[in-house]
N, C-alpha and C positions, 0 to 999 in steps of 0.2 A: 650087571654093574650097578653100583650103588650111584643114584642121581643126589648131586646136593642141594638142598631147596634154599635160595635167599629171594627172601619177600618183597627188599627191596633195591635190588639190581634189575638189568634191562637186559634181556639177550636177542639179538634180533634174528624177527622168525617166532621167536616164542613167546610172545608180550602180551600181554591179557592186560588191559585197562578197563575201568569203569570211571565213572562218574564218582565223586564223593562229598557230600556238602560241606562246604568250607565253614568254619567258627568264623562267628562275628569280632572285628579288629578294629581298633579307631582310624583311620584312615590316616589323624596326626600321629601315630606312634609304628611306623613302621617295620621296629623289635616287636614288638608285641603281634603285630598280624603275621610276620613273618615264624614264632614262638608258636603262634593257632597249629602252622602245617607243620610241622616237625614233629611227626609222627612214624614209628613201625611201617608200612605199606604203603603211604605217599610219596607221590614224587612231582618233579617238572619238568619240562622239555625247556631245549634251551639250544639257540646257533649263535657260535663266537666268532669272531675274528681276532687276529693280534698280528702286531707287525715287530718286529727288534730290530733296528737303524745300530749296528755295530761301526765304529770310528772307520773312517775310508769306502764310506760307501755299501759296506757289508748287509744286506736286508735280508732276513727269509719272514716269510709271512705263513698264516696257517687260517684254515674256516674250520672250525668243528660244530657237529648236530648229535643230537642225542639226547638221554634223559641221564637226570641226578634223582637215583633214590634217599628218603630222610631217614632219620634214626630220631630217638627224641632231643637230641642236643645238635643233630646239623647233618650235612650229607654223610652217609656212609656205606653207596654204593653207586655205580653208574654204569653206562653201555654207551660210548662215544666213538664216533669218528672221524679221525683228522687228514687231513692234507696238507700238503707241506709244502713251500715253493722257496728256492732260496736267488736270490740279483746271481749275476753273471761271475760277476768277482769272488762272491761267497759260494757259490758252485761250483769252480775249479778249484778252490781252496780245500772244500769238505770231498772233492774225490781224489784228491790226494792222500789226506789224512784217513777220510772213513770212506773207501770207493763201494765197497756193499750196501752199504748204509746207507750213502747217499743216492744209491740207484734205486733200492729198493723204496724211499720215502718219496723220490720222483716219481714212480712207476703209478701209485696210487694210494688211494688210502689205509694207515691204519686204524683199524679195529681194536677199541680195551674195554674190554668187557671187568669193573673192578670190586670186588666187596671186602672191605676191612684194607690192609695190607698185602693185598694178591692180585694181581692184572692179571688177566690171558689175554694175549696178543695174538691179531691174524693181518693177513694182507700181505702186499708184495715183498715189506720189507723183512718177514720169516717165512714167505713161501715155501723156500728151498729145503729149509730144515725142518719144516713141515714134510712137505715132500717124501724126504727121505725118513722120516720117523713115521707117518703114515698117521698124523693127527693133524687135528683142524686147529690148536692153540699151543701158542710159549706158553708155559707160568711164570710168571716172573714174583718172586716171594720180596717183602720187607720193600716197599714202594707207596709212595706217597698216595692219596688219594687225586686223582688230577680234580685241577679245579676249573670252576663254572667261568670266571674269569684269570685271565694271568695275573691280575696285578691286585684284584680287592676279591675277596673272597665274602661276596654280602649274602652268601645263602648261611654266611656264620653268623650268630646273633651276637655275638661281641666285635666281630667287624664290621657290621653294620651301626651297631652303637656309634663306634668312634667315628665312622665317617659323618653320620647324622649331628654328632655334637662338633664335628669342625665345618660344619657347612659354614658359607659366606654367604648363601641366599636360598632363598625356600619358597616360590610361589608359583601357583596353578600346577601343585602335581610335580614338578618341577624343583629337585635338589642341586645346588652347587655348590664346592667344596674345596678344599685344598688342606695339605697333609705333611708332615716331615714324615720320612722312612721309617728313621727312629721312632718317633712317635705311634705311627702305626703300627712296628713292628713289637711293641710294648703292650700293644690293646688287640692285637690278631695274629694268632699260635698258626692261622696258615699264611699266613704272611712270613712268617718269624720260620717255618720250619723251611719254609721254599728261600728265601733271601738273605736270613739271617741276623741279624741284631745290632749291628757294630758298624751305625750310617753316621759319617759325619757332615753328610750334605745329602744332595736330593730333593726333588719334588714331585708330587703325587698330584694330580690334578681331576676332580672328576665329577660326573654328572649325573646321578640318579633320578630314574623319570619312575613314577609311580602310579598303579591303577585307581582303579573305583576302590577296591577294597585294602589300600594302604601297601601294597605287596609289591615289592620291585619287579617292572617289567622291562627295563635296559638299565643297562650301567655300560657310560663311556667313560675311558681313563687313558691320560696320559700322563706322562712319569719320565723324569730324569735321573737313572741311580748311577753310583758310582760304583765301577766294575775294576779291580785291582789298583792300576795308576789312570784310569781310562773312565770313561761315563757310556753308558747306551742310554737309548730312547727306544722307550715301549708305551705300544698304542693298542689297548683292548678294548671290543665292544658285544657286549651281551646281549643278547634278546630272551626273555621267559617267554612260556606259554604253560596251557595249561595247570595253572596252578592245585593241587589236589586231588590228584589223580591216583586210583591203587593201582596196584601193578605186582604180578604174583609170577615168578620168576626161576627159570631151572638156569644155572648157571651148566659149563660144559659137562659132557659124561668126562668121570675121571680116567677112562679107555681112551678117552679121542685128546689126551693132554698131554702135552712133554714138557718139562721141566726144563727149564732155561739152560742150568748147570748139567745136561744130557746132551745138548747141542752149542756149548759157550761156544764152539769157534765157528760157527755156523749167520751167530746171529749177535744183535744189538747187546755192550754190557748193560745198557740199562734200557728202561722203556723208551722206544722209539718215539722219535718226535717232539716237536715243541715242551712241549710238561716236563720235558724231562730237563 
C-alpha cells in the first residue's frame, strides 16, 4: 500500500524531531519572529484548555496536547488530542440529543491527526465503526484546520498583528489587549471562517506572554460573543513549547482508513469535539 508522506503533520508513534536553529527576530516585533518559523518542516508543541459557559449553567470544557505543523504562511498540519467534559445539566441534554456521541467523547480522548482539509479520527468516540471496518481511522474530508487556541488564532501572522496593535498595555514580556468580534473577525480569516463576520456586540479580552526570542509562549483569552438571541462565555489558554522543531511524518496507510461517508450512521457528522 502506498504510504503518504506529510512533512509537516504529527502522527503518534511515528514522530522524528530534531533540533533546528531558529532565525534571529526582534523580540519588540512579535510578526516578524513568529514569520522566522513558518516554514515547510517546522512545528510547536502546544497544551490548551477552553471552557464554553452556555446560558443556564451549560459548561463543557476540553484539554488538548499535541503538535501544529507550519507551511510558509501559517499552520497547515497537526496530531492533537482532546478530552471533553461536559456540567451535569449539558450531559443529560447532549445524551438525549447525541447519546453516541456523547458516550464516546466521555469515554476518552479523541485523536486528529489533520493536513490541509482532511482529519483522521480515532479514539472511543469511532471505535465502533472502526471496529467493524477493521481500520484504525475516520477521514473526515472538507474540515477546518483546528486551532492552537479557540478563540485567537496567533500562530496566524495577521491575527497576531491585529491583537498586538489593539493592545492596552505592553510590559516585561507581558501583552494586554482587548478587541471587538467584528473587528477581529475583519483582520483574522481563522477567526472569520470558525465565528463568522456579522458581531454586533462582543468582547475579546486577552493576554499574550512572550519569550526571550519575541515568540508567543501562552495566550489567555476571554470572550463574550453573541450566539443567536443569546451570548456564551469562552475561556482559552494556550501554552507553546518547543519552538522550531522538524518533524518528518507518515500520516495513516490508506489500507487502515475508512471514510466518514462508509460508516455516516456509525459515527460523528462532523469532527468530534470541541473544534468542531
Amino acid at each position: 500500500m502506498k504510504r503518504t508522506i506529510v512533512g509537516v503533520a504529527v502522527v503518534a508513534g511515528m514522530v522524528q524531531l530534531t533540533a533546528v536553529p531558529a532565525q534571529a527576530a526582534s523580540a519588540s516585533d512579535p510578526v516578524r519572529a513568529l514569520q522566522a518559523e513558518l516554514a515547510p518542516g517546522r512545528a510547536v508543541n502546544l497544551r490548551a484548555t477552553a471552557k464554553i459557559t452556555y446560558p443556564g449553567d451549560r459548561v463543557v470544557t476540553s484539554a488538548v496536547d499535541g503538535t501544529v505543523g507550519f507551511g510558509s504562511r501559517g499552520p497547515v498540519a497537526s496530531d492533537l488530542g482532546q478530552t471533553v467534559q461536559y456540567s451535569d445539566k449539558l450531559l443529560r441534554e447532549m445524551k438525549k440529543s447525541s447519546p453516541k456521541e456523547t458516550e464516546g467523547l466521555q469515554a476518552g480522548p479523541v485523536r486528529l491527526i489533520s493536513s490541509g482539509s482532511v482529519s483522521y479520527v480515532s479514539g472511543p468516540v469511532v471505535e465502533q465503526a472502526l471496529t467493524i471496518a477493521d481500520a484504525s481511522h475516520v477521514r473526515y474530508g472538507g474540515v477546518k484546520q483546528p486551532p492552537s487556541n479557540l478563540l485567537v488564532e496567533v500562530l496566524d501572522p495577521a491575527t497576531l498583528k491585529a491583537l498586538v496593535a489593539a493592545r492596552t498595555s505592553w510590559k516585561d514580556g507581558i501583552l494586554k489587549g482587548a478587541i471587538k468580534p467584528a473587528k477581529l473577525a475583519a483582520a483574522s480569516a481563522p477567526f472569520a471562517s470558525r465565528y463568522g463576520t456579522r458581531f454586533k456586540s462582543g468582547k475579546i479580552s486577552y493576554t499574550l506572554y512572550f519569550g526571550e526570542r519575541g515568540l508567543v509562549r501562552r495566550v489567555a483569552v476571554k470572550a463574550t460573543l453573541p450566539v443567536s438571541k443569546t451570548t456564551v462565555q469562552v475561556e482559552s489558554d494556550t501554552r507553546f513549547t518547543d519552538w522550531g522543531r522538524e518533524v518528518s511524518v507518515n500520516l495513516p496507510l490508506r489500507g487502515d482508513v475508512i471514510d466518514r461517508a462508509e460508516v455516516e450512521d456509525e459515527v460523528p457528522a462532523g469532527v468530534p469535539g470541541i473544534w468542531n
